[in-house]
N, C-alpha and C positions, 0 to 999 in steps of 0.2 A: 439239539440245543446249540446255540451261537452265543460265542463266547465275544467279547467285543473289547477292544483296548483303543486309547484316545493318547492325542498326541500331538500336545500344541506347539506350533514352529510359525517361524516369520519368512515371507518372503518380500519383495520389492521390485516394485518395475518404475520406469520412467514414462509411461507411456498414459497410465491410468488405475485402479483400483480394482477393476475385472482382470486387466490383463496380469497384474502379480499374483490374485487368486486362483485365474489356470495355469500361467508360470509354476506357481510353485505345486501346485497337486502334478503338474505333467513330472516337474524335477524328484517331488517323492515318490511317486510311483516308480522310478527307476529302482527303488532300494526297497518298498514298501511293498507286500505282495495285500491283497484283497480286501483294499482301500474300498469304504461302501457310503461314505458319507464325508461330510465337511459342514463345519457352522463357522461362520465368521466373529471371531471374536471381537477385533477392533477395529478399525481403519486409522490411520494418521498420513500426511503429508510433510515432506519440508519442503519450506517456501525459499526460494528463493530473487531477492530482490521483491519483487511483487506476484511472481510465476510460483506454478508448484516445478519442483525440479526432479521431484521423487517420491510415490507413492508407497507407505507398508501396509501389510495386512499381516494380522494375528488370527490363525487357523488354528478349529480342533479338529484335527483328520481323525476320522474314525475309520478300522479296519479289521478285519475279523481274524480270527485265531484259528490256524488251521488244527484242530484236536485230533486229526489221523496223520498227523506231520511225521515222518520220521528221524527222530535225531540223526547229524548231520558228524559220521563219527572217521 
């Protein structure tokens, strides 16, 4: 059985609205062990002048729960 826990976080690129949605799954994967999904929650921009100057994205990382884990004592 798979146990599953969700876990919404924001990241930001300047670059575009793909590139902060692998930015940030690359950056929680460093902390995050067995990451198996992602839904895009929202997208926004800020504009600046008439330019976008900064793209967010609102993620639910989904990742699994290891239930043979053993406490860390």
């Amino acid at each position: 059985m798979d146990i599953e826990k969700h876990l919404k976080i924001t990241g930001s690129s300047e670059t575009s609205w793909k590139d902060a949605i692998v930015k940030t799954i690359e950056e929680a994967s460093k902390s995050i062990d067995y990451l198996s999904s992602v839904k895009v929650l929202d997208q926004r921009a800020k504009i600046d002048g008439n330019k976008i100057s900064e793209y967010f994205v609102d993620l639910d990382l989904t990742f699994l729960i290891d239930i043979n884990r053993k406490d860390a004592k």
